[in-house]
C-alpha positions in Angstrom: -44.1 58.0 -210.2 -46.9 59.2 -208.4 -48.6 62.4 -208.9 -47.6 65.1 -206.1 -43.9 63.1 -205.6 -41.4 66.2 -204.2 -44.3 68.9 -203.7 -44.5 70.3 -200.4 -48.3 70.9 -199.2 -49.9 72.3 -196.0 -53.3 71.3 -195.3 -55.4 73.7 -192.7 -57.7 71.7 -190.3 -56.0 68.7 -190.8 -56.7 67.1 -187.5 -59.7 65.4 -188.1 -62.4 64.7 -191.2 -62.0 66.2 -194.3 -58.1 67.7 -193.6 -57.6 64.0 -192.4 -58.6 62.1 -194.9 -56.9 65.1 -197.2 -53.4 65.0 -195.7 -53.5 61.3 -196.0 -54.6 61.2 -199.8 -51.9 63.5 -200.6 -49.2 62.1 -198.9 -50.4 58.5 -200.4 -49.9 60.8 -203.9 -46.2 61.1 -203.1 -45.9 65.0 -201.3 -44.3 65.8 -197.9 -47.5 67.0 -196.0 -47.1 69.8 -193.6 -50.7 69.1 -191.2 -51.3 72.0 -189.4 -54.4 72.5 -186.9 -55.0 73.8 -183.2 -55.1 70.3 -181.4 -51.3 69.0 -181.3 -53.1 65.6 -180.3 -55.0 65.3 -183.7 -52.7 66.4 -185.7 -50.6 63.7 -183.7 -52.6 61.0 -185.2 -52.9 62.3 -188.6 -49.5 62.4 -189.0 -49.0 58.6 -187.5 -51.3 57.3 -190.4 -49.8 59.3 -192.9 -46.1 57.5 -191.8 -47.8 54.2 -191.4 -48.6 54.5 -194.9 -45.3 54.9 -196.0 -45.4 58.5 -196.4 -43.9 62.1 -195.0 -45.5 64.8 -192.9 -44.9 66.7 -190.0 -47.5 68.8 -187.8 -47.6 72.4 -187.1 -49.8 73.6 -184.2 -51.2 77.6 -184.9 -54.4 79.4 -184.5 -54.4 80.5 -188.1 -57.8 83.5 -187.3 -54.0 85.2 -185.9 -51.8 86.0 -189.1 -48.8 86.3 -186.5 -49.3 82.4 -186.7 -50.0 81.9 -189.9 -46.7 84.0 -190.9 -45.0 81.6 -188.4 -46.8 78.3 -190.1 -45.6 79.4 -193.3 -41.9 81.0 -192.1 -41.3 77.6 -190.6 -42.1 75.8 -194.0 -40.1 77.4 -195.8 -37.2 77.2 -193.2 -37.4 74.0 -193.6 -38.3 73.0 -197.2 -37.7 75.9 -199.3 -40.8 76.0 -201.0 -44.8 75.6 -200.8 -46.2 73.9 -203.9 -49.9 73.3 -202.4 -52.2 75.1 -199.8 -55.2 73.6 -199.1 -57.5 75.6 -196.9 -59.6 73.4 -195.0 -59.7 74.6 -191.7 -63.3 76.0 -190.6 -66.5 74.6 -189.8 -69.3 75.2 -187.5 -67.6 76.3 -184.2 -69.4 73.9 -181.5 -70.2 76.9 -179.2 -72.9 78.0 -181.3 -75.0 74.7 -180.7 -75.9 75.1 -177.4 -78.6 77.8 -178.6 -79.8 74.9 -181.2 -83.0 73.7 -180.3 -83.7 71.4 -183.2 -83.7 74.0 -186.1 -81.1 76.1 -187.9 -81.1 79.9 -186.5 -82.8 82.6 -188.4 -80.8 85.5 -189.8 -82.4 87.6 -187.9 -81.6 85.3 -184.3 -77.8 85.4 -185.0 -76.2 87.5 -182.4 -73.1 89.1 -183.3 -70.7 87.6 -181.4 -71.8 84.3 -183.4 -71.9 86.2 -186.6 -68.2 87.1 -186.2 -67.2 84.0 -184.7 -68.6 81.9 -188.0 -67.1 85.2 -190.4 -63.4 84.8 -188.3 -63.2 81.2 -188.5 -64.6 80.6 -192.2 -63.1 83.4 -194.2 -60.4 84.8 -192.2 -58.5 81.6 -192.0 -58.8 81.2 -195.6 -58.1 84.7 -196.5 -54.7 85.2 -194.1 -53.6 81.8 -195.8 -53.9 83.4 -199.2 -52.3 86.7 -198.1 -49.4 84.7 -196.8 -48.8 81.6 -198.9 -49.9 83.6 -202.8 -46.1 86.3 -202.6 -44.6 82.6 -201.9 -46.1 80.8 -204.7 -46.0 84.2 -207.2 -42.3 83.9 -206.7 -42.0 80.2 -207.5 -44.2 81.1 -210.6 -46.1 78.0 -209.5 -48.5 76.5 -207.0 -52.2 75.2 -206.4 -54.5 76.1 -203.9 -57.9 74.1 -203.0 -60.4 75.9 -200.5 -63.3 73.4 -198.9 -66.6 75.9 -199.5 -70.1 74.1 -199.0 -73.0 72.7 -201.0 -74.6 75.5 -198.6 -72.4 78.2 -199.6 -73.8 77.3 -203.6 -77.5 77.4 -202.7 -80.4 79.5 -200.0 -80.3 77.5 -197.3 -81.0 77.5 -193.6 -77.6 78.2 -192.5 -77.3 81.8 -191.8 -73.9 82.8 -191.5 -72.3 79.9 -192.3 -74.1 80.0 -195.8 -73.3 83.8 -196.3 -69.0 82.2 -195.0 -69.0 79.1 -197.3 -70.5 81.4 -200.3 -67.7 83.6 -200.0 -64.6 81.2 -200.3 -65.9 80.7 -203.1 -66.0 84.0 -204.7 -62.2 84.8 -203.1 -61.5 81.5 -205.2 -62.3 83.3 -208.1 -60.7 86.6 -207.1 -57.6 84.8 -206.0 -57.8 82.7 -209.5 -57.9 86.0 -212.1 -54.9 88.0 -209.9 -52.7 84.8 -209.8 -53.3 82.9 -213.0 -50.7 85.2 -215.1 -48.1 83.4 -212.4 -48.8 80.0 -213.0 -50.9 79.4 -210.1 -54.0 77.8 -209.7 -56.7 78.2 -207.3 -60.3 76.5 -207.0 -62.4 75.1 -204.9 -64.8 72.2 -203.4 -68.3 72.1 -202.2 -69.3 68.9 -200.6 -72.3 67.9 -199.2 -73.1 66.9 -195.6 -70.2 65.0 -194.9 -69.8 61.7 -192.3 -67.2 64.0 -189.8 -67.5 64.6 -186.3 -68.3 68.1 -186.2 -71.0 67.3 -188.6 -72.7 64.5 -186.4 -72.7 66.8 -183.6 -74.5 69.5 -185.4 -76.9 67.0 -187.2 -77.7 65.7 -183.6 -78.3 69.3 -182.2 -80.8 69.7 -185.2 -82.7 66.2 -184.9 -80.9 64.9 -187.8 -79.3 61.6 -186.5 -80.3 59.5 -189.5 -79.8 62.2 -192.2 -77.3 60.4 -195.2 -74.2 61.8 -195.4 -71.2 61.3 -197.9 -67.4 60.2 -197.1 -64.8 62.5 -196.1 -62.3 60.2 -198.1 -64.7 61.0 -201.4 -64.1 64.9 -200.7 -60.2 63.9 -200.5 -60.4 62.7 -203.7 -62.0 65.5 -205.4 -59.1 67.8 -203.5 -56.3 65.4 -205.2 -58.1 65.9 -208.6 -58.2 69.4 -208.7 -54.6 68.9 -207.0 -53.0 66.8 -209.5 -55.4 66.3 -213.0 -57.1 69.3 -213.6 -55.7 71.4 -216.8 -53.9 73.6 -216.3 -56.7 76.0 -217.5 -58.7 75.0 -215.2 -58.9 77.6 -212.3 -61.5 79.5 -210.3 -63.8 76.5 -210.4 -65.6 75.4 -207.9 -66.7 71.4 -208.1 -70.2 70.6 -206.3 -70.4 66.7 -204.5 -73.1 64.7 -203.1 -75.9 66.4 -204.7 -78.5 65.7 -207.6 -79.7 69.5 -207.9 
């Protein structure tokens, strides 16, 4: 039997790199993957893979920064299935817009305008935290359910990355706060901090930073971490965060 057969799991940002590779590794672990992301067309050819491969999905198309549309995302989940077994919130990143300022360098706290400071904040941690505020009533009911959120080797160090840092740093503290209010229900939630990962968001922003050649890890080696703390991890294992690609 495989390890998520009959769970029912919606992965944020599963268009494209890490939600990709995420959505398929789940589905290849037996659950019906619910692939929900802004771009209809990439969440088109997620969900083509993942029935290639012999497995289930469907796609859901929603601006989650809206909680109107995540309550819908979630509403139509449940219409349909009855339950939500596994969240993984994925969706965020490095919103493109903000490169066009890049001229080979990270920006400086102090150089952040606000309008990029609230852009990073809004697509970071309010995606995250409207998922929990949704998803956790569902899974408290159920008395069950697991929850991974993708953080950031640069959200678990000082780096140069300003407000994504400061954004990737606090997923995983609401990891930990969503871990100690939800544990007594059977829930668990924690966390993963990869690397610089081989996406295409990620090669834009390395090529707006004269990065090209810098080594980066796989996003199907970040999938596998997800399934882990998915499917092995003890139960007493929650408000973890698990570090990859990195000796330090």
């Amino acid at each position: 039997m495989k390890k998520l057969e009959g769970k029912i799991a919606i992965v944020t940002g599963a268009g494209k790199g890490i939600g990709r590779d995420a959505a398929l590794a789940i589905a290849a672990e037996g659950a019906t993957v619910v692939a929900v992301a802004r771009t209809q067309s990439d969440l088109d050819q997620t969900v083509n893979m993942i029935k290639e491969n012999g497995g289930n999905a469907i796609s859901l198309s929603h601006d989650l920064t809206i909680e109107e549309e995540v309550k819908a995302m979630a509403d139509t989940v449940l219409e349909k299935y009855g339950r939500i077994d596994i969240l993984v919130n994925n969706a965020g990143g490095y919103p493109k817009e903000i490169y066009k300022n890049i001229k080979h360098q990270a920006i400086k706290l102090w150089d952040w305008t606000e309008e990029q400071w609230d852009q990073i904040i809004k697509t970071n941690i309010k995606i995250p935290f409207l998922c929990f505020k949704t998803i956790l009533p569902t899974m408290i009911a159920q008395k069950s359910g697991r929850v991974v959120s993708v953080s950031s080797r640069m959200g678990r160090i000082a780096s140069q990355m300003g407000a994504y840092s400061v954004a990737k740093g606090a997923i995983v503290t609401m990891t930990k706060t969503a871990a100690i209010q939800t544990q007594e229900y059977g829930i668990q939630v924690n966390a993963i901090a990869p690397g610089m990962v081989d996406t295409p968001g990620q090669r834009v922003y390395n090529h707006s930073v004269g990065q090209d050649g810098a080594k980066m890890g796989s996003s199907a080696d970040v999938a596998k971490g997800i399934v882990y703390l998915l499917a092995d991890a003890p139960d007493v294992m929650t408000g973890q965060c698990i570090d990859l690609f990195t000796t330090v």
